[in-house]
PyMOL Python script that loads the backbone (N, CA, C, O; Angstrom):
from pymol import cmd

cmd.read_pdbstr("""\
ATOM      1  N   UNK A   1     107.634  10.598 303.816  1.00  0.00           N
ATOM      2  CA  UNK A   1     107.079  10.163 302.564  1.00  0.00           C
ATOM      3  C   UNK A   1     106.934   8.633 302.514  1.00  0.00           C
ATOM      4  O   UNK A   1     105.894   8.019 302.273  1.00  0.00           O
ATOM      5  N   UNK A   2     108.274   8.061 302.808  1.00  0.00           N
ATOM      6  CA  UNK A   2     108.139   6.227 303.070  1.00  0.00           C
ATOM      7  C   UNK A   2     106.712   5.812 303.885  1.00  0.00           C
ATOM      8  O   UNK A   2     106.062   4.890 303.392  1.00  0.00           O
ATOM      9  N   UNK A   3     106.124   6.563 305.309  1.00  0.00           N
ATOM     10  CA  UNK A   3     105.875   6.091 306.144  1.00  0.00           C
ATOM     11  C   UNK A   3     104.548   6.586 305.368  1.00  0.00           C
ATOM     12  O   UNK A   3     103.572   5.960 305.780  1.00  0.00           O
ATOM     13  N   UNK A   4     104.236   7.496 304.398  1.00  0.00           N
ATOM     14  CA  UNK A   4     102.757   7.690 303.996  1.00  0.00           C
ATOM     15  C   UNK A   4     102.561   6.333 303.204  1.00  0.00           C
ATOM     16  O   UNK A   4     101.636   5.521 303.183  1.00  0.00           O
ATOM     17  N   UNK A   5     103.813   6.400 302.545  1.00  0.00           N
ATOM     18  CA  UNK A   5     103.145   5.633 301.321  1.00  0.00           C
ATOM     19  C   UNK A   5     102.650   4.361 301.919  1.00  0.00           C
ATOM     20  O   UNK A   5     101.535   3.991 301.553  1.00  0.00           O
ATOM     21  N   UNK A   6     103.455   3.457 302.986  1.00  0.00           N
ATOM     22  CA  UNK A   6     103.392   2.747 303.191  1.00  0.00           C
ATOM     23  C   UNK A   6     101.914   2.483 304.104  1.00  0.00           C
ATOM     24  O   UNK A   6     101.330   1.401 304.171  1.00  0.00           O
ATOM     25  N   UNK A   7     101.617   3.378 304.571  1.00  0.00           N
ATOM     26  CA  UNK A   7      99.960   3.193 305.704  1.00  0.00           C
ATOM     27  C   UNK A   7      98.950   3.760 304.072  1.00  0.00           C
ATOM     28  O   UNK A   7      97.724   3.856 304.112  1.00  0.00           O
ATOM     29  N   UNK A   8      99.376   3.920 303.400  1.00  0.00           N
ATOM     30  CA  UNK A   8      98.400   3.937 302.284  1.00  0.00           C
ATOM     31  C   UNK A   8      98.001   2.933 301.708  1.00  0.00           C
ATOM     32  O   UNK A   8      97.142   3.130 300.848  1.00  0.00           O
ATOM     33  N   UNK A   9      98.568   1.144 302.009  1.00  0.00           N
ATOM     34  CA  UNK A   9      99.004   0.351 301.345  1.00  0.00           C
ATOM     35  C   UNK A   9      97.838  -0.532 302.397  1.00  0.00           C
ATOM     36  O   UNK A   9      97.799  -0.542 303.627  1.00  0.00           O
ATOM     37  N   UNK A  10      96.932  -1.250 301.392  1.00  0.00           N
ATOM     38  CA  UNK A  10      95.953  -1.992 302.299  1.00  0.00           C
ATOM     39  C   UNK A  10      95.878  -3.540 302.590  1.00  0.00           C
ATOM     40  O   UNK A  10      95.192  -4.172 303.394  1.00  0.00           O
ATOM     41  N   UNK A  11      97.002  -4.011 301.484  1.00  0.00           N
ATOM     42  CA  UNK A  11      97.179  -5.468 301.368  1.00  0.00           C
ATOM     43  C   UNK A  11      98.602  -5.682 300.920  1.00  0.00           C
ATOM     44  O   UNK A  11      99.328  -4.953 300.243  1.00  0.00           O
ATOM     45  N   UNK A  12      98.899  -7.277 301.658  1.00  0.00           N
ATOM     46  CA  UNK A  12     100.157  -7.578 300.919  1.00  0.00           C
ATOM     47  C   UNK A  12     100.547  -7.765 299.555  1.00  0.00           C
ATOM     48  O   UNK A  12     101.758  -7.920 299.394  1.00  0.00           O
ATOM     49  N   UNK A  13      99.977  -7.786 298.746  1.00  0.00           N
ATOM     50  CA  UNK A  13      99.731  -8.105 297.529  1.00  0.00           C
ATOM     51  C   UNK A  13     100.828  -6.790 296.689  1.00  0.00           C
ATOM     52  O   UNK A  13     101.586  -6.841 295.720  1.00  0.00           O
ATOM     53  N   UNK A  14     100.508  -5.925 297.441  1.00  0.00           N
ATOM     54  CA  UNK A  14     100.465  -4.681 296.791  1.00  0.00           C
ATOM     55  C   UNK A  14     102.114  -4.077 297.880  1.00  0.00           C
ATOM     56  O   UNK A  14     103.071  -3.537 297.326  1.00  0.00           O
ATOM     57  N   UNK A  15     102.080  -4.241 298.804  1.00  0.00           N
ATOM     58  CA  UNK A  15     103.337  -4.764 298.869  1.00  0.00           C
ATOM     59  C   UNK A  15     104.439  -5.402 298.454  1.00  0.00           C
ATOM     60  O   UNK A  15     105.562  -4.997 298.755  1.00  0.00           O
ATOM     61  N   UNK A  16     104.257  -6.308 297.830  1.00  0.00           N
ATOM     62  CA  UNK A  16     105.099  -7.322 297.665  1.00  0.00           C
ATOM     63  C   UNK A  16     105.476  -6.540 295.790  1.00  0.00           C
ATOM     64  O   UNK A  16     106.449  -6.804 295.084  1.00  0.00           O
ATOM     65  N   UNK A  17     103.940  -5.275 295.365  1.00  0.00           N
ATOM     66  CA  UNK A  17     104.768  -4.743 294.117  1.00  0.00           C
ATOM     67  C   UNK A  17     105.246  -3.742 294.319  1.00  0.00           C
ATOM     68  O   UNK A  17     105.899  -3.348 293.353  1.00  0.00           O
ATOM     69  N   UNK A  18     105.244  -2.950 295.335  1.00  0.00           N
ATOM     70  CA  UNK A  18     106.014  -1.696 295.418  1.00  0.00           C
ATOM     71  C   UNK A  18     107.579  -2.211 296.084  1.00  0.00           C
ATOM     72  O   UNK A  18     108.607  -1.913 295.476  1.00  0.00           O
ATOM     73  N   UNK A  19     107.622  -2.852 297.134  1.00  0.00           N
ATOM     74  CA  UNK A  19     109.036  -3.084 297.394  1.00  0.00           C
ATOM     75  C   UNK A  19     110.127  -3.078 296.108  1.00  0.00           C
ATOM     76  O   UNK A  19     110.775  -2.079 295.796  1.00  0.00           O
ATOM     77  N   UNK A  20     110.201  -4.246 295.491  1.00  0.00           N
ATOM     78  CA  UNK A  20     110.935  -4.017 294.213  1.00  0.00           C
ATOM     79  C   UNK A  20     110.888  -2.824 293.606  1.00  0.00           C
ATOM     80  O   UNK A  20     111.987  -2.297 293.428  1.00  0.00           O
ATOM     81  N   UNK A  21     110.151  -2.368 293.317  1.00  0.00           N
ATOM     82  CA  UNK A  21     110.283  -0.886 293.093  1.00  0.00           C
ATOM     83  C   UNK A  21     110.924  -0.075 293.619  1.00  0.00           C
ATOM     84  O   UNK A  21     111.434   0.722 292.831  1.00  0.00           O
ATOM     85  N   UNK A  22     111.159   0.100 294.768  1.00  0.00           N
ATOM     86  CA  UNK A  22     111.773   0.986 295.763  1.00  0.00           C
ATOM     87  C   UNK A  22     113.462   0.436 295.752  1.00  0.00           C
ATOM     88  O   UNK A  22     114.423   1.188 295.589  1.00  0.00           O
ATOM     89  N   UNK A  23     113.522  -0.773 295.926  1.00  0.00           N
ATOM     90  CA  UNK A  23     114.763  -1.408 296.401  1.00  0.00           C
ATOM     91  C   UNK A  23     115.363  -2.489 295.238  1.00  0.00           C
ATOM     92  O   UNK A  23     114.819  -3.125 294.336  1.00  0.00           O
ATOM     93  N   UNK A  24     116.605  -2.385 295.665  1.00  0.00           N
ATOM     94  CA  UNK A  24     117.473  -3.405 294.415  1.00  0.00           C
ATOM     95  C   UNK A  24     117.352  -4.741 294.718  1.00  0.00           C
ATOM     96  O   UNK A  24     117.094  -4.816 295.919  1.00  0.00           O
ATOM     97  N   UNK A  25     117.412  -5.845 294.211  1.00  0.00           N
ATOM     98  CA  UNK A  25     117.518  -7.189 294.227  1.00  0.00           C
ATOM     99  C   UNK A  25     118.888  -7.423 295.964  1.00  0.00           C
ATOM    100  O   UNK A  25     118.961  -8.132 296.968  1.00  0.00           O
ATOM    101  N   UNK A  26     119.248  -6.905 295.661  1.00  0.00           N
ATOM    102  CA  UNK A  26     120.486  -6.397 296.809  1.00  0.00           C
ATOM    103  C   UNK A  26     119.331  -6.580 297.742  1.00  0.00           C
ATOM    104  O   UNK A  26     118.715  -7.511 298.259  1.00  0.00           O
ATOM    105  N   UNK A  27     119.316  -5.408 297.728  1.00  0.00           N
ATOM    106  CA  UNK A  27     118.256  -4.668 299.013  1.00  0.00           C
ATOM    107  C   UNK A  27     117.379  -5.315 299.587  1.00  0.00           C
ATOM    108  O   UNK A  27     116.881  -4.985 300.663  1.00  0.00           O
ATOM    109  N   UNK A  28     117.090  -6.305 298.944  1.00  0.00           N
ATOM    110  CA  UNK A  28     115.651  -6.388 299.408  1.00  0.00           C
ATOM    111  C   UNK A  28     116.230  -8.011 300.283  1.00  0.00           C
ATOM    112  O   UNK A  28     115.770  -8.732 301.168  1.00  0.00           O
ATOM    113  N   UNK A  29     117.250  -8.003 299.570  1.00  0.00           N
ATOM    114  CA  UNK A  29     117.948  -9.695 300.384  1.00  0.00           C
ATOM    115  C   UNK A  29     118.170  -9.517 301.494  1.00  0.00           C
ATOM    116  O   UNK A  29     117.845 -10.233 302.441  1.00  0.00           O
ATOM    117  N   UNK A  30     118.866  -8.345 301.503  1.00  0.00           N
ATOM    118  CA  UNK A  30     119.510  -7.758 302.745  1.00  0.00           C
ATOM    119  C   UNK A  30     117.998  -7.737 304.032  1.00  0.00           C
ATOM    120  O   UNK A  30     117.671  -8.455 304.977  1.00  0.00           O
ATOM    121  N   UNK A  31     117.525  -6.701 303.483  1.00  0.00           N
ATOM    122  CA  UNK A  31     116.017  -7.256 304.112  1.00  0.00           C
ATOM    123  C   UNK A  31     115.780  -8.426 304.567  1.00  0.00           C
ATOM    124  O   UNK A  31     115.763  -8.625 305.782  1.00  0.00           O
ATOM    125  N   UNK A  32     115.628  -9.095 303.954  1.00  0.00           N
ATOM    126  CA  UNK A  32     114.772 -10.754 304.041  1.00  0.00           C
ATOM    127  C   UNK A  32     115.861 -11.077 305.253  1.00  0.00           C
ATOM    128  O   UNK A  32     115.462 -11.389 306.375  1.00  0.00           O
ATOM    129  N   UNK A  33     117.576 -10.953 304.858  1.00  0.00           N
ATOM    130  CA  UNK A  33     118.276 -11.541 305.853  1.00  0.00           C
ATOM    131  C   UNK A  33     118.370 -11.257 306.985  1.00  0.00           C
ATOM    132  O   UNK A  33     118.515 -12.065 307.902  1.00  0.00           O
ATOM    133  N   UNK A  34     118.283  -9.796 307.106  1.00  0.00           N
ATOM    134  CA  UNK A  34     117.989  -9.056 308.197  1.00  0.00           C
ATOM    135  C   UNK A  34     116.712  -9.759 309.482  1.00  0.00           C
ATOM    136  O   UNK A  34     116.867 -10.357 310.547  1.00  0.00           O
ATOM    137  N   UNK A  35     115.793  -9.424 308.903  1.00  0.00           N
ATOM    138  CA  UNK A  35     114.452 -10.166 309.087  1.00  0.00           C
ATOM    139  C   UNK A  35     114.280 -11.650 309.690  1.00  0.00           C
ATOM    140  O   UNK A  35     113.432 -11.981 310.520  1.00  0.00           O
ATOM    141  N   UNK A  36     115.440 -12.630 308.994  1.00  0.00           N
ATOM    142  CA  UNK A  36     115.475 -13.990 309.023  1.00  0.00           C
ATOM    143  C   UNK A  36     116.561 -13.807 310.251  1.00  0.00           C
ATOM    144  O   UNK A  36     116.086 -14.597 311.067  1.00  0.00           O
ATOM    145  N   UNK A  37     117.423 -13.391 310.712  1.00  0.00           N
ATOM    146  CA  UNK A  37     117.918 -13.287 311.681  1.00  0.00           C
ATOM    147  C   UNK A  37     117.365 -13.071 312.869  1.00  0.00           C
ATOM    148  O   UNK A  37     117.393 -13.844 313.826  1.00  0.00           O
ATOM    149  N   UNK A  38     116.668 -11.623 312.795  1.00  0.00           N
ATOM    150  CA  UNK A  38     116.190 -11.000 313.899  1.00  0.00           C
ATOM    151  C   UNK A  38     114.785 -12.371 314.543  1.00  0.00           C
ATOM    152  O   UNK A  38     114.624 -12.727 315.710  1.00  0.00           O
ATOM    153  N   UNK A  39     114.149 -12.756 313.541  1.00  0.00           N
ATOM    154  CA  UNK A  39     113.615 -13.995 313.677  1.00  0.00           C
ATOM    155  C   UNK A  39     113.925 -15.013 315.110  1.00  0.00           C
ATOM    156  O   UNK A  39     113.560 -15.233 316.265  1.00  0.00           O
ATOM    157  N   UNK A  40     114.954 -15.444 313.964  1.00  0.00           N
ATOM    158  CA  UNK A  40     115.540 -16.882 314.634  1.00  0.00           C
ATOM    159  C   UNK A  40     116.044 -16.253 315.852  1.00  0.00           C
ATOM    160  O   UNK A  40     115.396 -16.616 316.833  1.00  0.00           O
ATOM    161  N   UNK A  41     117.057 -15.366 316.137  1.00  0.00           N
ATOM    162  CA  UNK A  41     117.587 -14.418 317.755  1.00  0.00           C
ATOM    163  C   UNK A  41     116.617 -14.587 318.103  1.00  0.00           C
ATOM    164  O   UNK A  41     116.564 -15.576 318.834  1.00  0.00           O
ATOM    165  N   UNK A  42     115.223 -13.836 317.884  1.00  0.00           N
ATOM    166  CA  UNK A  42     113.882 -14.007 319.075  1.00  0.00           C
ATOM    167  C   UNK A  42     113.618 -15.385 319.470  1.00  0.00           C
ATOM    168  O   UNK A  42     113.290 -15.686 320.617  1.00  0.00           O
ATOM    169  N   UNK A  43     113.793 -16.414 318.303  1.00  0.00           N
ATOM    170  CA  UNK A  43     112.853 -17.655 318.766  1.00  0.00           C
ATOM    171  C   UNK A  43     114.101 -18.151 319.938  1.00  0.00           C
ATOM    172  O   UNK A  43     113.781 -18.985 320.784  1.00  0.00           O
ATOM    173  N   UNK A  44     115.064 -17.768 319.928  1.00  0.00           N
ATOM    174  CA  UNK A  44     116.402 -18.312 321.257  1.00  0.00           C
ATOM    175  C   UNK A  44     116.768 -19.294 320.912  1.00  0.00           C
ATOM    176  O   UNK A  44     117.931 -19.568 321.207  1.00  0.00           O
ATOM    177  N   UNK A  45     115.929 -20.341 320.091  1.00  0.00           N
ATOM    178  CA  UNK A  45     116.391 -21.789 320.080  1.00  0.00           C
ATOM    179  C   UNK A  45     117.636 -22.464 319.240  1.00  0.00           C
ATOM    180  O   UNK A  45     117.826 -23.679 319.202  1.00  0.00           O
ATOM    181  N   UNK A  46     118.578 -21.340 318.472  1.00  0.00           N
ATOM    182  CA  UNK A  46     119.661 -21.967 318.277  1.00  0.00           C
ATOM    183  C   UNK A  46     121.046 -20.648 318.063  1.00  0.00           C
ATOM    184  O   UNK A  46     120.804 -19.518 317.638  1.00  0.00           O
ATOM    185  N   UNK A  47     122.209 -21.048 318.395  1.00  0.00           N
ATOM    186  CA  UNK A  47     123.271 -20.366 318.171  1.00  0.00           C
ATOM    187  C   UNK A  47     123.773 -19.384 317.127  1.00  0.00           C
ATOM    188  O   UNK A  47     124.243 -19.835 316.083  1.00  0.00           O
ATOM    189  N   UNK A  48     123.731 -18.528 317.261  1.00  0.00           N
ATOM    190  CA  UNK A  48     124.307 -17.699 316.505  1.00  0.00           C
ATOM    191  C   UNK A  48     124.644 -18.913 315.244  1.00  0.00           C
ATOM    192  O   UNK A  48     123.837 -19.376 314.438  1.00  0.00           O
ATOM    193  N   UNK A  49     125.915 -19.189 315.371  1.00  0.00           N
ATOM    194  CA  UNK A  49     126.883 -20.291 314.344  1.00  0.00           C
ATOM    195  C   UNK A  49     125.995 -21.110 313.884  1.00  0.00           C
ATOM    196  O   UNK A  49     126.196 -21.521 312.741  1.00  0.00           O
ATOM    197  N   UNK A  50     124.645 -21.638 314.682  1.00  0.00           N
ATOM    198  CA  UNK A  50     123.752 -22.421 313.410  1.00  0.00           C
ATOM    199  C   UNK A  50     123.038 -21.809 312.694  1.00  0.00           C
ATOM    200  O   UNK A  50     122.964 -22.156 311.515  1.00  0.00           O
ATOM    201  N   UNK A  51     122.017 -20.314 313.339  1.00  0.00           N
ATOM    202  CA  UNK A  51     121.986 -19.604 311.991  1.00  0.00           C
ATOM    203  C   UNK A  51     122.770 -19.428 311.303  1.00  0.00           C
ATOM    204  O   UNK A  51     122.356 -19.488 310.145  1.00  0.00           O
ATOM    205  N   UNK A  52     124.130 -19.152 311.411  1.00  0.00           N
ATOM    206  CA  UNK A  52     124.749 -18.790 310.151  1.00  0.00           C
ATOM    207  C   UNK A  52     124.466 -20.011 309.213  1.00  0.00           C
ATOM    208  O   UNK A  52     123.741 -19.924 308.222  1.00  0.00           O
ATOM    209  N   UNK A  53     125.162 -21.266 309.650  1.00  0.00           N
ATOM    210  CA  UNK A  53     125.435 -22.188 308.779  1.00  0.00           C
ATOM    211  C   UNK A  53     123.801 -23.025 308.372  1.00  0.00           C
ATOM    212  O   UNK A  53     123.949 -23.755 307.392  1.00  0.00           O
ATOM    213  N   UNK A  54     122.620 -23.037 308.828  1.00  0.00           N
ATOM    214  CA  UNK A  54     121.640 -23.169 308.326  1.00  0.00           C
ATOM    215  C   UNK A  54     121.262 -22.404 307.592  1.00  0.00           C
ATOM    216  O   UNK A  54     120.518 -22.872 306.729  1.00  0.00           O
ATOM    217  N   UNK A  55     121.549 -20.839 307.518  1.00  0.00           N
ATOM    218  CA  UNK A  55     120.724 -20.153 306.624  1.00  0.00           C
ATOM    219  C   UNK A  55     121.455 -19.480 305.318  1.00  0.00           C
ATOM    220  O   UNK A  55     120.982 -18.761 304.438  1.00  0.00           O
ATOM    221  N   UNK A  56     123.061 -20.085 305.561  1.00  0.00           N
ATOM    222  CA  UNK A  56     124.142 -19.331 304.313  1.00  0.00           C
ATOM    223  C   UNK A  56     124.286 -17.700 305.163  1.00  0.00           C
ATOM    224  O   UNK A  56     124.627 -16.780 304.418  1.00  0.00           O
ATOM    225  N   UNK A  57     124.080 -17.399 306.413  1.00  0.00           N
ATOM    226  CA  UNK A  57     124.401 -15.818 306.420  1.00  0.00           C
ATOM    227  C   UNK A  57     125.577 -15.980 307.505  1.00  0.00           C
ATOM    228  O   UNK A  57     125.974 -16.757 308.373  1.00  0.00           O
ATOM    229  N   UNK A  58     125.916 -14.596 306.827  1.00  0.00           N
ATOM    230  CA  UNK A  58     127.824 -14.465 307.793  1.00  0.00           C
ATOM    231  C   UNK A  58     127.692 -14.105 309.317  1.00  0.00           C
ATOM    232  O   UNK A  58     126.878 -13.383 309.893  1.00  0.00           O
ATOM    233  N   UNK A  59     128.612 -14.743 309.724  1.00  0.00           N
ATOM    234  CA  UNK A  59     128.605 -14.361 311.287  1.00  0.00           C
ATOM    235  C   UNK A  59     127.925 -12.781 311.869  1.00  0.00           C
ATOM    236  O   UNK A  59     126.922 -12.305 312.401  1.00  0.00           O
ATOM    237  N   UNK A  60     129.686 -12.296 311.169  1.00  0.00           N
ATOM    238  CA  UNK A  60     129.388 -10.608 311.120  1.00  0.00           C
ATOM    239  C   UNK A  60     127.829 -10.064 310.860  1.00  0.00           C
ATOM    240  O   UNK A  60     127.295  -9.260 311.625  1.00  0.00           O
ATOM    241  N   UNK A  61     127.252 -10.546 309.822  1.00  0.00           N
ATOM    242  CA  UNK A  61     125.822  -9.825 309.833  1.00  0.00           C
ATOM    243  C   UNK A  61     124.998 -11.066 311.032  1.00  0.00           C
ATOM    244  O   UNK A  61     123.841 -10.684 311.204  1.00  0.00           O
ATOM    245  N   UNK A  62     125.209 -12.011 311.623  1.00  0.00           N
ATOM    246  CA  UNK A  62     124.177 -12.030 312.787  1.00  0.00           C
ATOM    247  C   UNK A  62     124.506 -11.221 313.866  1.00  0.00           C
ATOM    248  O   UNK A  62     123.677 -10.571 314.503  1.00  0.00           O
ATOM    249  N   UNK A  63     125.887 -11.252 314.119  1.00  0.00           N
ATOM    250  CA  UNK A  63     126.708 -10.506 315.600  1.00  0.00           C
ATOM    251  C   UNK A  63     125.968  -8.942 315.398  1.00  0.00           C
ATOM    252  O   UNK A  63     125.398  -8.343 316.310  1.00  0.00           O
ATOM    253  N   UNK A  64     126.114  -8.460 314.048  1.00  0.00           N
ATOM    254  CA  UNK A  64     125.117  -6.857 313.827  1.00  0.00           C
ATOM    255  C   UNK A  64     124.049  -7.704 314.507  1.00  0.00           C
ATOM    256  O   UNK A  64     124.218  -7.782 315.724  1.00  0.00           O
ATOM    257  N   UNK A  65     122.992  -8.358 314.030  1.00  0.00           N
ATOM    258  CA  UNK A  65     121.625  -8.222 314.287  1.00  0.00           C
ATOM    259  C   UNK A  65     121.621  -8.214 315.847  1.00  0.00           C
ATOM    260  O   UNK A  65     121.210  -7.286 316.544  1.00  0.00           O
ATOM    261  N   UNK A  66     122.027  -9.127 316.186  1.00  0.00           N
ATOM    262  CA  UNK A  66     122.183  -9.416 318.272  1.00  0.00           C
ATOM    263  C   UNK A  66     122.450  -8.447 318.622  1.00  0.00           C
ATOM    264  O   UNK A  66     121.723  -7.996 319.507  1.00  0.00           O
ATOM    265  N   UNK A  67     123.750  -7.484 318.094  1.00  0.00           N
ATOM    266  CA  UNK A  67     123.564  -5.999 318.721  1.00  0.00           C
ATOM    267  C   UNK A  67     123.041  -5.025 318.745  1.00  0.00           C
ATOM    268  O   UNK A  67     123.244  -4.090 319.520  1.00  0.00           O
ATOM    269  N   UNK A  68     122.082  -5.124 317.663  1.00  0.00           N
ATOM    270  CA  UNK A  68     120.992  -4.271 317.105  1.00  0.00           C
ATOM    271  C   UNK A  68     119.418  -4.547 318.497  1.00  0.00           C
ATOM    272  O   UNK A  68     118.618  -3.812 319.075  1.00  0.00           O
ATOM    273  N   UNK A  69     119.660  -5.722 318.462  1.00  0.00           N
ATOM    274  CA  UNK A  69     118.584  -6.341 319.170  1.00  0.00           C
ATOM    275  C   UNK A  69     118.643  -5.960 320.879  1.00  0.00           C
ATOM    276  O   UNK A  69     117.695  -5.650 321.599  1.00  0.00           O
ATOM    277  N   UNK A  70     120.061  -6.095 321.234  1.00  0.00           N
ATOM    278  CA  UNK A  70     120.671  -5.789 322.511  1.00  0.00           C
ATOM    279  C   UNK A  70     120.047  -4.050 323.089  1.00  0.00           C
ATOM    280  O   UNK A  70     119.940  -3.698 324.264  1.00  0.00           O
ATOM    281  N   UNK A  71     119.690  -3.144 321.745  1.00  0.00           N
ATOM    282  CA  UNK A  71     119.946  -1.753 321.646  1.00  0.00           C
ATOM    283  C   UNK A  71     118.235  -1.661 321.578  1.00  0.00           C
ATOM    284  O   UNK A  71     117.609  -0.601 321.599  1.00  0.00           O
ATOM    285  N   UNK A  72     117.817  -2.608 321.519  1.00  0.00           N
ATOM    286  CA  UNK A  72     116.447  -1.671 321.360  1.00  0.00           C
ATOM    287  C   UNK A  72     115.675  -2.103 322.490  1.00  0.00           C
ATOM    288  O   UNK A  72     115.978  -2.896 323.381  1.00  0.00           O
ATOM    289  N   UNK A  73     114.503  -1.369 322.279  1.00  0.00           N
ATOM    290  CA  UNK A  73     113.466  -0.762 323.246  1.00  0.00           C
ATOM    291  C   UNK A  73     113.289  -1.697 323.478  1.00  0.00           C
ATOM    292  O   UNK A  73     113.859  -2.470 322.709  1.00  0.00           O
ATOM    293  N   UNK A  74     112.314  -2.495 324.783  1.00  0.00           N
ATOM    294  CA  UNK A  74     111.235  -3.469 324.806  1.00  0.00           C
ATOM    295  C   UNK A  74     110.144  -3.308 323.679  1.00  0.00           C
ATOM    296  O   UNK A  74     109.800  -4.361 323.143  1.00  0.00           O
ATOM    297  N   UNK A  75     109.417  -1.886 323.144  1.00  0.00           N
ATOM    298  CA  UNK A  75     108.396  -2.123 322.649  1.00  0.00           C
ATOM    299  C   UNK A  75     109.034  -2.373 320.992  1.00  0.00           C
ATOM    300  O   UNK A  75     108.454  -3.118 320.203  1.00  0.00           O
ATOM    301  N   UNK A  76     109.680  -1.992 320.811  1.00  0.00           N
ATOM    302  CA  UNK A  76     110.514  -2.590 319.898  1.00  0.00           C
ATOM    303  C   UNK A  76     110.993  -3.997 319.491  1.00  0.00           C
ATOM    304  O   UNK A  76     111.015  -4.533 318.384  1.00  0.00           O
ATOM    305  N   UNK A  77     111.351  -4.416 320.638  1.00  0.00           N
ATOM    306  CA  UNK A  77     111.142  -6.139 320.066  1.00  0.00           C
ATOM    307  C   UNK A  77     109.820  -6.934 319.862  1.00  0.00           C
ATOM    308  O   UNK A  77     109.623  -7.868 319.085  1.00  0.00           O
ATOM    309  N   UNK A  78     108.960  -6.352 320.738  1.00  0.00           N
ATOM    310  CA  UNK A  78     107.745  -6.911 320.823  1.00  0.00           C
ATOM    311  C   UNK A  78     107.187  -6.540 319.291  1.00  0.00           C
ATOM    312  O   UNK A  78     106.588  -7.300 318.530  1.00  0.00           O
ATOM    313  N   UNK A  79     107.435  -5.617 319.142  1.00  0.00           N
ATOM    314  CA  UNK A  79     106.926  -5.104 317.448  1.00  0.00           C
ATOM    315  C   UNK A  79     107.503  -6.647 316.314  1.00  0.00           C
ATOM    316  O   UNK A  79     107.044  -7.468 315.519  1.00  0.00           O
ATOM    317  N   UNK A  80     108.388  -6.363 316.770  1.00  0.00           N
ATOM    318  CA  UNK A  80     108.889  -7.224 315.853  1.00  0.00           C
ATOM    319  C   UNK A  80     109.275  -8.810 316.075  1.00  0.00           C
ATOM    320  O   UNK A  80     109.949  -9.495 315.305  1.00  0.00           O
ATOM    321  N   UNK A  81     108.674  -9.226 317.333  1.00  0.00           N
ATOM    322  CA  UNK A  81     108.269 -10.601 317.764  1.00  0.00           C
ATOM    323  C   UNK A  81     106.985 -10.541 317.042  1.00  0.00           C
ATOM    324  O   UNK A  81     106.784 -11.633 316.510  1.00  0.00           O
ATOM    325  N   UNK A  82     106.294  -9.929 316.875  1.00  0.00           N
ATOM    326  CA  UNK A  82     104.588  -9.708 316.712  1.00  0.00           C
ATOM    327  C   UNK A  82     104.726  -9.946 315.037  1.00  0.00           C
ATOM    328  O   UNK A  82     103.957 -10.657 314.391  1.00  0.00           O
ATOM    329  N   UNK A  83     105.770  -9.264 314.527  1.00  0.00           N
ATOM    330  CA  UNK A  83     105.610  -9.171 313.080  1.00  0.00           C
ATOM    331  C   UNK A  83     106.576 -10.268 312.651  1.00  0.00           C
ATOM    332  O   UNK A  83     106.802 -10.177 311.444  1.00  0.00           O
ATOM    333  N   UNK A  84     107.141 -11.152 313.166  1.00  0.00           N
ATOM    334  CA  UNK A  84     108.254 -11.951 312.437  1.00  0.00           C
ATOM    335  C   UNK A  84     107.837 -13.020 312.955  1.00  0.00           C
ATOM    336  O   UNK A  84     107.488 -13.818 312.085  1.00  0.00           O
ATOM    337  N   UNK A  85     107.683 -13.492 314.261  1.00  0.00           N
ATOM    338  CA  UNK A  85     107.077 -14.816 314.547  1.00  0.00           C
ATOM    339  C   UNK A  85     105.638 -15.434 314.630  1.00  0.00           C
ATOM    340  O   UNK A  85     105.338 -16.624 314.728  1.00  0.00           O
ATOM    341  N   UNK A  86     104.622 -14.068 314.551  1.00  0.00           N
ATOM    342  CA  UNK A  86     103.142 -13.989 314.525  1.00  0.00           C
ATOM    343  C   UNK A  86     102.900 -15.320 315.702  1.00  0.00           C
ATOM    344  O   UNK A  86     102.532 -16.419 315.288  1.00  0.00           O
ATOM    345  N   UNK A  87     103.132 -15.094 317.068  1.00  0.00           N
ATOM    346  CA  UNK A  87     102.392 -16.050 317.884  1.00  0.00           C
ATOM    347  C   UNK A  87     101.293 -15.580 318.552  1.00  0.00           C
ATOM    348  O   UNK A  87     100.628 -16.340 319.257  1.00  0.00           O
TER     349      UNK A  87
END
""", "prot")
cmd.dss("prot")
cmd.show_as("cartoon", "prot")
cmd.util.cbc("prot")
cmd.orient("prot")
């Protein structure tokens, strides 16, 4: 059902009003932080410990993301090199 609604969806615009909808103020941080991690891990260019302390996020949730990252596919990162760093 997530994955219809979402390829039904033709612009960001319209995105950016259903998320809140779906997800709590929580949720959606968690997201963003998630996201802002997996980010910065791809770009390589700084330490774990300076994301944390540049971006306010806890160790523990970068050490998750790196192991999350460690666990996935190749086409899987590339997905999400493609969608988080757009080079």
């Amino acid at each position: 059902m997530i994955n219809e609604l979402f390829c039904d969806i033709s612009n960001k615009e319209d995105v950016s009003l259903i998320l809140p909808l779906l997800l709590s103020a929580e949720e959606l941080n968690a997201i963003r932080s998630r996201a802002l991690v997996y980010k910065e891990l791809l770009l390589g260019d700084k330490s774990q410990r300076e994301i944390a302390k540049i971006h306010n996020i806890s160790i523990a949730t970068i050490t998750r993301g790196s192991n999350n990252l460690k666990s996935m596919s190749s086409t899987e990162k590339e997905l999400l090199q493609t969608l988080l760093i757009r080079k």
